[in-house]
C-alpha positions as a printed NumPy array, in Angstrom:
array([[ -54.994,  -63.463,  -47.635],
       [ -57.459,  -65.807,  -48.631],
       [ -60.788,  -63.868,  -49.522],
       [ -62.587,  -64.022,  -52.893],
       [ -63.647,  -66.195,  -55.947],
       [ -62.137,  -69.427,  -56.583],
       [ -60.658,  -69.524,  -60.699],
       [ -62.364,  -72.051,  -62.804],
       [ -65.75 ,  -71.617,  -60.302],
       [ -68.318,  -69.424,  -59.38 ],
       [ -67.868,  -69.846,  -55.4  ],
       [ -65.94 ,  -67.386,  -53.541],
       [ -63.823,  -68.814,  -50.174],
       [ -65.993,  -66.579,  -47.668],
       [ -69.436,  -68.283,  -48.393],
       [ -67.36 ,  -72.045,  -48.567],
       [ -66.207,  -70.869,  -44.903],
       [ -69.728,  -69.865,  -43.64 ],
       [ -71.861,  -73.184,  -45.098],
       [ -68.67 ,  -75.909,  -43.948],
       [ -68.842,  -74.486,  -40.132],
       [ -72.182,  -74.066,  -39.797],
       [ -73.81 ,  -77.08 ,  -41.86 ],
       [ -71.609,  -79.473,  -42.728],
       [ -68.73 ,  -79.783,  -40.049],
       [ -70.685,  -80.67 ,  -36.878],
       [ -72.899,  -83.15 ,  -38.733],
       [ -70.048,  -84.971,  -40.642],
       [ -67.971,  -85.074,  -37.419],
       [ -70.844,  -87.017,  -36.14 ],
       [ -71.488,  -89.463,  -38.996],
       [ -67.879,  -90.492,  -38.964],
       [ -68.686,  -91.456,  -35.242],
       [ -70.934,  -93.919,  -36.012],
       [ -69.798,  -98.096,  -36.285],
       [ -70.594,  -98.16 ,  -39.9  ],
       [ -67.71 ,  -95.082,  -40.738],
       [ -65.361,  -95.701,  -38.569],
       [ -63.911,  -99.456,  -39.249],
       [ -61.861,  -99.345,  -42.9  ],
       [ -60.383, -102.283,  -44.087],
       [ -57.639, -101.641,  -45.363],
       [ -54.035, -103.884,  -46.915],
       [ -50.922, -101.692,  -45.227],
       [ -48.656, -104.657,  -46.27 ],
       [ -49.061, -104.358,  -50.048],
       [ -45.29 , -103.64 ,  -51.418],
       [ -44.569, -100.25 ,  -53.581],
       [ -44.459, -101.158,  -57.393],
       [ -42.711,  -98.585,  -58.291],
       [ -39.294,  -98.19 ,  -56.447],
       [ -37.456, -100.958,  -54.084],
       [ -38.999, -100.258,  -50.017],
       [ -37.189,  -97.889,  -48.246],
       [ -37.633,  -99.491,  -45.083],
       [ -40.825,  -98.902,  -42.765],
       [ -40.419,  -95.78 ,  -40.192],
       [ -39.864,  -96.855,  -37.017],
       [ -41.593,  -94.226,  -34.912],
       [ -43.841,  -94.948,  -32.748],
       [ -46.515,  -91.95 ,  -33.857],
       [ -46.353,  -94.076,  -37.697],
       [ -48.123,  -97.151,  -36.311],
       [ -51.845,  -98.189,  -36.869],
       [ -53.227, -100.06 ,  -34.5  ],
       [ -55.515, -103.241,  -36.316],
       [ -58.566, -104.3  ,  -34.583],
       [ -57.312, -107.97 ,  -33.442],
       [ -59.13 , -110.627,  -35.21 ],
       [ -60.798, -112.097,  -32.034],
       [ -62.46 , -108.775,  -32.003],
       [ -64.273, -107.949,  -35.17 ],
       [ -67.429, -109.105,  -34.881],
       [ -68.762, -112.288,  -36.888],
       [ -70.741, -110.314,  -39.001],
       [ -68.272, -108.289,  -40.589],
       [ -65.927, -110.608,  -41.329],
       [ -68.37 , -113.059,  -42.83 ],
       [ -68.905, -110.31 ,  -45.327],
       [ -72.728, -110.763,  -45.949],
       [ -75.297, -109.579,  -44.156],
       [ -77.467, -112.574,  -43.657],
       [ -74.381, -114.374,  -41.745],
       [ -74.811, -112.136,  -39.307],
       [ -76.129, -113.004,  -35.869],
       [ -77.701, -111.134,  -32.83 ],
       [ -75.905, -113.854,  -30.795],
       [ -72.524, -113.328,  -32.116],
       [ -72.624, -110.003,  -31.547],
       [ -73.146, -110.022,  -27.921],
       [ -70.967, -112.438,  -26.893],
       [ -68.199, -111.535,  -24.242],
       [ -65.048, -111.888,  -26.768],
       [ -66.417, -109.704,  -29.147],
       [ -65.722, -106.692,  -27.504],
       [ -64.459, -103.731,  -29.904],
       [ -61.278, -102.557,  -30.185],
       [ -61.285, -100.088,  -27.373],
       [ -63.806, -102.038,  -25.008],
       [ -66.251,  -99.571,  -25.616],
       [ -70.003,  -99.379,  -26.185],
       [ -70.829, -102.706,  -28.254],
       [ -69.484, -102.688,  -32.026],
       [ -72.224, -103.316,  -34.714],
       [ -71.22 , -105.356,  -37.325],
       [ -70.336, -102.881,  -40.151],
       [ -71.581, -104.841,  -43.224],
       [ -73.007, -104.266,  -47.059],
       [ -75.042, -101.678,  -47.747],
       [ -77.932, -103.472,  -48.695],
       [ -81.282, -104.498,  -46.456],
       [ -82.651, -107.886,  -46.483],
       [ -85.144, -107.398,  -49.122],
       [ -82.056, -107.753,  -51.995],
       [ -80.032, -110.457,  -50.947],
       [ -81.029, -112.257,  -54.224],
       [ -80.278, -109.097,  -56.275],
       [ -76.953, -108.729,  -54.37 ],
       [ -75.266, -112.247,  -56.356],
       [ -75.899, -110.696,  -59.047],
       [ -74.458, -107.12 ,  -58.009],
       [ -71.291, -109.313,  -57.063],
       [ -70.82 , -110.842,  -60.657],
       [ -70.951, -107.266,  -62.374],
       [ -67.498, -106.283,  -62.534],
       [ -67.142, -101.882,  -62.798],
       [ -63.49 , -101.757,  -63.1  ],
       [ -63.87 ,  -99.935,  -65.886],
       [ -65.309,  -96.911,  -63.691],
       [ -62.676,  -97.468,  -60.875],
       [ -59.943,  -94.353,  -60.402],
       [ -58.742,  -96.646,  -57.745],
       [ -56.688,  -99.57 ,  -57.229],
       [ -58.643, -100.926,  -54.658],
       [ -57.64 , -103.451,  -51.961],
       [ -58.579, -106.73 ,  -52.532],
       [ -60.229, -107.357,  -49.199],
       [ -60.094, -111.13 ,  -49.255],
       [ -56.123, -110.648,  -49.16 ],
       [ -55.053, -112.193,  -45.177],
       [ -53.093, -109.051,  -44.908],
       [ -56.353, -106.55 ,  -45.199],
       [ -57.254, -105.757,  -41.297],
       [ -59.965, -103.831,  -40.651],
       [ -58.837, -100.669,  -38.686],
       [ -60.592,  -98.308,  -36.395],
       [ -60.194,  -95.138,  -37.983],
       [ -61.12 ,  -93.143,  -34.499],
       [ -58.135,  -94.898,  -32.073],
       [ -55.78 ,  -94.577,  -35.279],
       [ -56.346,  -90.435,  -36.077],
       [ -54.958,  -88.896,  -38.874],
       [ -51.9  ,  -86.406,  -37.531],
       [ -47.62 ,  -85.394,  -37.693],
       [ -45.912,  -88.687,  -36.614],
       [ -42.768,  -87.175,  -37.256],
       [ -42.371,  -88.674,  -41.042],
       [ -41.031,  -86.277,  -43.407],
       [ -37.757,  -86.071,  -45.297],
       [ -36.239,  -87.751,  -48.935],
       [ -39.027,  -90.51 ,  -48.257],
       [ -42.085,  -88.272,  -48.096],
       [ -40.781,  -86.218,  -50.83 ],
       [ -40.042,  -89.036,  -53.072],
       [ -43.85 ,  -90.057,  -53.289],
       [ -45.208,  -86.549,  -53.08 ],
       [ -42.599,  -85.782,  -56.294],
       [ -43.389,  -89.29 ,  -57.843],
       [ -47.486,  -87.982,  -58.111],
       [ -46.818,  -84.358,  -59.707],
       [ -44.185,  -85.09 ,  -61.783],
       [ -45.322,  -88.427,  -63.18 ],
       [ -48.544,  -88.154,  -63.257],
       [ -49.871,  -84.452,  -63.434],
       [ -49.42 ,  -84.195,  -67.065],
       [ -46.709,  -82.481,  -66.87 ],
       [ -43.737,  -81.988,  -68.903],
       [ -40.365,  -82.655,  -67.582],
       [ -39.159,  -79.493,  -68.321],
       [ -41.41 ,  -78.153,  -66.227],
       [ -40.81 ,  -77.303,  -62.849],
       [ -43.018,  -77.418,  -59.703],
       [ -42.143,  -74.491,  -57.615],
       [ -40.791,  -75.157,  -54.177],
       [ -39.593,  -78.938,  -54.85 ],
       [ -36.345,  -79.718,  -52.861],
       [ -36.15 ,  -82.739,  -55.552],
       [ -35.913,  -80.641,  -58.278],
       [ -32.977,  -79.386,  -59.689],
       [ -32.263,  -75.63 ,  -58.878],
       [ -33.073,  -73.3  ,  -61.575],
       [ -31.465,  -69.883,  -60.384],
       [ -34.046,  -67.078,  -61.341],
       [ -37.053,  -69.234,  -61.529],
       [ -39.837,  -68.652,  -58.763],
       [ -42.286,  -71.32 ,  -60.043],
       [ -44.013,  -68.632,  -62.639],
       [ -42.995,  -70.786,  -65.426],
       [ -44.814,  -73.478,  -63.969],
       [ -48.127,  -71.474,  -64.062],
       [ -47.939,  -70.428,  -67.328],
       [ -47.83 ,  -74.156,  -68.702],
       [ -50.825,  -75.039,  -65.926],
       [ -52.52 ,  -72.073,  -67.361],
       [ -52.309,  -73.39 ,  -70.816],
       [ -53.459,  -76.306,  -70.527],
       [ -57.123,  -77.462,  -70.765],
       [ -59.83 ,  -76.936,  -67.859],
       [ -59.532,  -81.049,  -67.36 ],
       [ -56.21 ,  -81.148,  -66.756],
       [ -55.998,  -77.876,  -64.676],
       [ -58.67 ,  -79.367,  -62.142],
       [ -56.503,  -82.671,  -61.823],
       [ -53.613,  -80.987,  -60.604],
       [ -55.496,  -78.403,  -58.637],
       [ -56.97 ,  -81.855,  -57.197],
       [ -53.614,  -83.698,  -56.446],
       [ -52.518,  -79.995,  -54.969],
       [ -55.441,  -79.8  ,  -52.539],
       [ -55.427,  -83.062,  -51.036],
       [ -51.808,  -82.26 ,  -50.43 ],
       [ -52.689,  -78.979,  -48.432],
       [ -55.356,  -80.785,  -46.861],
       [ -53.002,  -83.481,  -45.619],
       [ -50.341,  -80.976,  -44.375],
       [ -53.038,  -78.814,  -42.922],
       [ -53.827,  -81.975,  -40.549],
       [ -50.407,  -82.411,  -39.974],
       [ -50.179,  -78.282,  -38.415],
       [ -53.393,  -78.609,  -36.837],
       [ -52.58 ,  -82.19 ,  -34.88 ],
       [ -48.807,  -81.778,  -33.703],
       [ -46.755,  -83.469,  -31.113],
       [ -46.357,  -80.316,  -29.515],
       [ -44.488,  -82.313,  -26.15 ],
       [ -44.405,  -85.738,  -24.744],
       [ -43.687,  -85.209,  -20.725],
       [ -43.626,  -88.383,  -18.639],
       [ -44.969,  -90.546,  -21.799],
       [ -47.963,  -88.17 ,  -21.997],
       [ -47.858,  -86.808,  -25.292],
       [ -49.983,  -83.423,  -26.005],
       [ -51.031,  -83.001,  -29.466],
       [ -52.279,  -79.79 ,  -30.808],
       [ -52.033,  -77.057,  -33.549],
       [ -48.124,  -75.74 ,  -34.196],
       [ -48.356,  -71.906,  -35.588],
       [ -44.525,  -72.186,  -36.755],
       [ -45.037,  -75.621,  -38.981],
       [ -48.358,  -73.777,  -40.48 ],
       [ -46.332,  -70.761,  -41.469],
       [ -43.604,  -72.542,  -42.761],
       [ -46.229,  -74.514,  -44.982],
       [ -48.374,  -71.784,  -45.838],
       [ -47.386,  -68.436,  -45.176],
       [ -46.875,  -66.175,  -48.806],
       [ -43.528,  -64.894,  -47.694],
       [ -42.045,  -68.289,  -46.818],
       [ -43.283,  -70.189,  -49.518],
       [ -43.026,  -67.457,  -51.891],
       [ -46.933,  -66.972,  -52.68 ],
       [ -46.728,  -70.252,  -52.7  ],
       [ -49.15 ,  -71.013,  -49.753],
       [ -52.326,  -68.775,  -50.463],
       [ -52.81 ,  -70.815,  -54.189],
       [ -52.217,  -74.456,  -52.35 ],
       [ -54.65 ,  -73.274,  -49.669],
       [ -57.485,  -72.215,  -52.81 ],
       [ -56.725,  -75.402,  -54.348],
       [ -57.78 ,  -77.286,  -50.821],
       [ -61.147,  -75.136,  -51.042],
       [ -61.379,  -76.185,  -55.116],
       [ -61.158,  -79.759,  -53.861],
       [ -63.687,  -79.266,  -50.8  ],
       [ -66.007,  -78.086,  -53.962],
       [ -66.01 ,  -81.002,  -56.221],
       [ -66.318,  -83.608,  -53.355],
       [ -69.297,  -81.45 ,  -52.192],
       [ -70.795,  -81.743,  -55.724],
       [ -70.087,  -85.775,  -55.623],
       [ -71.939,  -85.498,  -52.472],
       [ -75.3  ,  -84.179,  -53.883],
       [ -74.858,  -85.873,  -57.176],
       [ -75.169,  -89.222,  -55.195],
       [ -77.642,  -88.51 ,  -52.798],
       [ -80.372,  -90.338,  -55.41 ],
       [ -78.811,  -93.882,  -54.862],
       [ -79.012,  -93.5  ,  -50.947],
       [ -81.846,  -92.036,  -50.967],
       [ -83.837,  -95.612,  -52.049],
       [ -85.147,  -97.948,  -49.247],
       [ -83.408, -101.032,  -50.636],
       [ -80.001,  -99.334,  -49.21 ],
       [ -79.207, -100.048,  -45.453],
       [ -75.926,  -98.269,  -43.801],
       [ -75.833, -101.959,  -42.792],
       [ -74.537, -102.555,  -39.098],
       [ -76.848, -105.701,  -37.696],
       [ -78.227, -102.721,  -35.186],
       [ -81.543, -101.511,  -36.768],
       [ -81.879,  -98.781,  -34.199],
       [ -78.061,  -97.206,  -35.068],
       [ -78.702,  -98.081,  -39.041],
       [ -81.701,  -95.988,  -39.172],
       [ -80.393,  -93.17 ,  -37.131],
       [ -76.95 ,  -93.41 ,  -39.42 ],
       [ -79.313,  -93.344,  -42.224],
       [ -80.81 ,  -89.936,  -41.53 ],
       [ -78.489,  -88.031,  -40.565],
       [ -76.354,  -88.824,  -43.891],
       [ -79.901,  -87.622,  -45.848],
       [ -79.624,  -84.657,  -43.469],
       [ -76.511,  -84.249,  -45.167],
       [ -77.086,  -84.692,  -48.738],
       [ -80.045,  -82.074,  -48.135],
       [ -77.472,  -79.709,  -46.886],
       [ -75.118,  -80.392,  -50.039],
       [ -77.891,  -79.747,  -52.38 ],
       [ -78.613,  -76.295,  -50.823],
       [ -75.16 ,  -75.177,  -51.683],
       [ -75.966,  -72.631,  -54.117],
       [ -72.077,  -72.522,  -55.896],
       [ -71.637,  -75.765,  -56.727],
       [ -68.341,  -76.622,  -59.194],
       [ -70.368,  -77.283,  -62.756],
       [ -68.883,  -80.632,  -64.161],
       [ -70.436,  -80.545,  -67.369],
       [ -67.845,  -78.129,  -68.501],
       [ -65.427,  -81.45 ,  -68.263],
       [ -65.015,  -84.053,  -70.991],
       [ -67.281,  -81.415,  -72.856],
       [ -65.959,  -81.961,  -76.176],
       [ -65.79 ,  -83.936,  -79.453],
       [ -66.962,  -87.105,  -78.303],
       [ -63.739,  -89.218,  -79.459],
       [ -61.468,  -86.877,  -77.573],
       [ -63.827,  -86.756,  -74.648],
       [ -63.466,  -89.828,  -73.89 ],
       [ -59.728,  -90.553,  -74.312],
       [ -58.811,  -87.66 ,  -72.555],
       [ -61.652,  -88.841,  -69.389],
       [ -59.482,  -92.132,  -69.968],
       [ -56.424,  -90.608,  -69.399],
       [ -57.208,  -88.877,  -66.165],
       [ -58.752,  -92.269,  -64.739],
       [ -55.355,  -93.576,  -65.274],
       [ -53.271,  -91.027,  -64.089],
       [ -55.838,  -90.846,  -61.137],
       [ -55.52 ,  -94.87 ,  -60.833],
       [ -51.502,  -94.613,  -60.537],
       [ -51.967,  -92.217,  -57.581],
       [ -53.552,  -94.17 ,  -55.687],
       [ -51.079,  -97.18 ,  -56.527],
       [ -48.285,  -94.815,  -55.544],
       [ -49.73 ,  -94.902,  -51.475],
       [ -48.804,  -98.029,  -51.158],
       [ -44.991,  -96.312,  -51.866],
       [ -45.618,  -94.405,  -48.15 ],
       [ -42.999,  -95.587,  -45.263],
       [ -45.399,  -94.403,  -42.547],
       [ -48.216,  -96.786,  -42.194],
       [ -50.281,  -94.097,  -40.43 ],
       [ -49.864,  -92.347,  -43.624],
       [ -50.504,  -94.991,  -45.767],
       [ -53.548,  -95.548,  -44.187],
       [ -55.224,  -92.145,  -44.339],
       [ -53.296,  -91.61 ,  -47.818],
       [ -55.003,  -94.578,  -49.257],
       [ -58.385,  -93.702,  -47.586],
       [ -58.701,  -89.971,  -49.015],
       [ -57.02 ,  -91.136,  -52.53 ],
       [ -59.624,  -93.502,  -52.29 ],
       [ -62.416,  -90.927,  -51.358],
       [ -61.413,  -88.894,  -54.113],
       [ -61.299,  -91.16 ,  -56.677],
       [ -64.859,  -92.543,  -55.278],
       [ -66.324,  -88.481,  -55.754],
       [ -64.904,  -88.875,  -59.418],
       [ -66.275,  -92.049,  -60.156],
       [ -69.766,  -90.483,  -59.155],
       [ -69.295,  -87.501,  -60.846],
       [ -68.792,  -89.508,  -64.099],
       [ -71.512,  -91.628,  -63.529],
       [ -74.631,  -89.255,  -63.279],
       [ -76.496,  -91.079,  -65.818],
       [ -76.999,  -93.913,  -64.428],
       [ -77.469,  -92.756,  -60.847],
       [ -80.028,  -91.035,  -62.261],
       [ -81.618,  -94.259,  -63.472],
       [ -81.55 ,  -96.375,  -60.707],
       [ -84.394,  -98.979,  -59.673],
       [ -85.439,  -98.488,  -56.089],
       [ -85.761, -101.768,  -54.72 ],
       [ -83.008, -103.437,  -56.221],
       [ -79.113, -102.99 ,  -56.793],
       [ -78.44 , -101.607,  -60.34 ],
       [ -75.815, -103.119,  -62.252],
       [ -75.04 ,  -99.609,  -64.404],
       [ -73.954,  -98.117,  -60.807],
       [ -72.836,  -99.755,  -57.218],
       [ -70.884,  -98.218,  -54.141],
       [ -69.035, -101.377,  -51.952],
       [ -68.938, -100.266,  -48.441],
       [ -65.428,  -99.155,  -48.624],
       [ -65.892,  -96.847,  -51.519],
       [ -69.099,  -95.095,  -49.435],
       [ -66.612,  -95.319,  -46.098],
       [ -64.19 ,  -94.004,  -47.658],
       [ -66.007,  -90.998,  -49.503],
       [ -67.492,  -89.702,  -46.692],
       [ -64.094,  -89.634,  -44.424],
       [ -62.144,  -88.162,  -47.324],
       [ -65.098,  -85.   ,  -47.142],
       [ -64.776,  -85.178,  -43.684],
       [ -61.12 ,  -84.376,  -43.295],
       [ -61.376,  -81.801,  -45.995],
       [ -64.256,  -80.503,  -43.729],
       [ -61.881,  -80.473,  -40.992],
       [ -58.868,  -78.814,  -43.095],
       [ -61.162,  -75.876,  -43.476],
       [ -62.523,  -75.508,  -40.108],
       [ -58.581,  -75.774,  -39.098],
       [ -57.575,  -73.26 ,  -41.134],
       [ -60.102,  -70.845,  -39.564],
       [ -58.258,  -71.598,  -36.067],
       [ -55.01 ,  -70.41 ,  -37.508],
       [ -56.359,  -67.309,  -38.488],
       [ -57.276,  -66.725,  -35.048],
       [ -53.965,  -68.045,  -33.475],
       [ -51.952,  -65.778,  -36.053],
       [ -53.829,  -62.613,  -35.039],
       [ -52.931,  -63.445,  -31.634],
       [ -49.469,  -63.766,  -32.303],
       [ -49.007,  -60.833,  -34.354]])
């Protein structure tokens, strides 16, 4: 049932469909491959400021497996490029986490030429234009994690837990009224008659800012559950679990009838949120683009090749011919503008405080990583300006990217990537079953 254009765009699903499998898919599945986008470093220990810990889950599928210290390389954990050594790397303990193929030290993103320039890039602080509450990653409980040996899929956490943090972001901090209900919330009070219509006739009403925020919060929810369908423990027979996609979870999810048309707009909202992370994409292109900016690994050979193939990709984001139009945001009196841009970096900023709230640490960890993401494509899309006025061979100080922000960016697009190549393979395992 999903066919047509997208409200508050010009882009219809069909042609989103055609460019992610064809351009996009098999060259971000690739780039998030490679040393520098796989290792996140990331604090699973920080405690949940908003309600007492329920307790961790205890299922085995929930836990993320750190890279043990002995094992990062030297380079990485020194934090600065120019600590890192040839010698270190190859030395018999450093072996990566999976004693695979040797692990490049995944580093800053700048070459040697701005070492100088990169003191001062460290002084500058740009909290203002954070819509995340990052991770301080000097903290002894950040680990860096290897995002491939840790995927993102249903480790059996669900229930008044999950709900509770889902129910904490849209009713706290979606902008909407309490006397509004979300349809479909097992944490809301019943309401007899009510299907939820109520609840699009307030979103309706409210201003194109606010609408996209929730549409936001809405599709990185589908996205997640999508993943969730797509990678389920379908059995576990003599300790050898199969994983793989479950039709009946989808439908429950997503089908119209059993979520009461609920579905089909949650799905849309996943393809509105593919759209404006596809717009951060080719709106930041410009700062990548410069020589001065390495994909930093301490393996010149893999750096270079990393290099071009996410320039492959920002060429393929700028030849999207539909892209969301974000000057129709914060487009008004210039007072208001800005209070109300203010506003949704807060809101925005809470979110991502509320992931620390999640009892699954596999959750956590890829709930903090496409918050992040998001909030990254936001803080891009707000700061066009000065990307456009970047020097090229030094770090600017009106707009910077640490390496988690660009990790995390580009594995946020890449599971939204993933949702809609997913939900292509449902349509074809429906049909089948029908």
């Amino acid at each position: 049932q999903l066919t047509g254009v997208l409200d508050d765009c010009l882009c219809d699903i069909e042609s989103i469909d055609d460019f992610n499998t064809f351009k996009i898919f098999p060259k971000i599945q690739k780039l998030q491959e490679r040393d520098y986008f796989r290792y996140y470093k990331v604090n699973l220990k920080r405690p949940c400021p908003f309600w007492a810990d329920d307790g961790h889950c205890s299922i085995k599928d929930c836990h993320v497996e750190p890279c043990p210290e002995s094992k990062v390389p030297v380079g990485i954990k020194a934090g600065s490029s120019n600590k890192y050594s040839k010698a270190a790397n190859n030395s018999k303990e450093l072996e990566d986490c999976e004693q695979a193929n040797k692990l490049g030290a995944v580093n800053s993103t700048l070459s040697n030429q701005s070492k100088e320039a990169f003191i001062d890039w460290a002084r500058y602080d740009d909290s203002q234009d954070h819509f995340c509450e990052l991770d301080d990653e000097r903290s002894p409980d950040a680990q860096y994690v290897d995002l491939l040996l840790n995927p993102e899929r249903y480790t059996g956490y669900k229930g008044p837990s999950a709900w509770r943090v889902w129910n904490s972001i849209y009713e706290e901090n979606c902008f909407k009224p309490r006397s509004v209900y979300r349809p479909l919330n097992p944490l809301a009070p019943s309401r007899g008659g009510d299907d939820g219509e109520s609840f699009y006739t307030w979103l309706e009403g409210l201003c194109l800012e606010k609408r996209v925020f929730y549409k936001l919060i809405s599709g990185l929810h589908a996205s997640i559950n999508l993943h969730l369908c797509a990678n389920y423990l379908l059995e576990e027979t003599w300790g050898k679990p199969r994983w793989g996609p479950n039709v009946k979870e989808f439908i429950h999810r997503f089908d119209p009838i059993e979520t009461k048309g609920e579905g089909p707009r949650r799905l849309k909202n996943l393809y509105f949120l593919y759209l404006i992370e596809l717009r951060a994409l080719s709106k930041v292109a410009p700062y990548f683009e410069r020589s001065v900016v390495d994909l930093y690994t301490g393996n010149g050979h893999e750096d270079a090749e990393s290099k071009a193939l996410l320039l492959d990709i920002f060429k393929d984001t700028k030849s999207f011919h539909m892209h969301f139009d974000e000057k129709s945001m914060f487009a008004g009196d210039k007072k208001g503008a800005k209070s109300l841009k203010e506003e949704f970096r807060l809101h925005f900023k809470n979110i991502s405080r509320i992931m620390d709230c999640v009892g699954c640490d596999k959750c956590r960890l890829w709930g903090k990583l496409q918050t992040q993401g998001l909030g990254t494509a936001l803080k891009i899309l707000f700061s066009e300006k000065e990307i456009q006025s970047l020097p090229e061979n030094s770090p600017s100080k009106g707009f910077q990217l640490t390496r988690q922000e660009i990790v995390a960016l580009v594995n946020a697009f890449g599971r939204l990537s993933t949702s809609i190549r997913e939900l292509q393979n449902f349509k074809v395992l429906l049909q089948q079953t029908r």
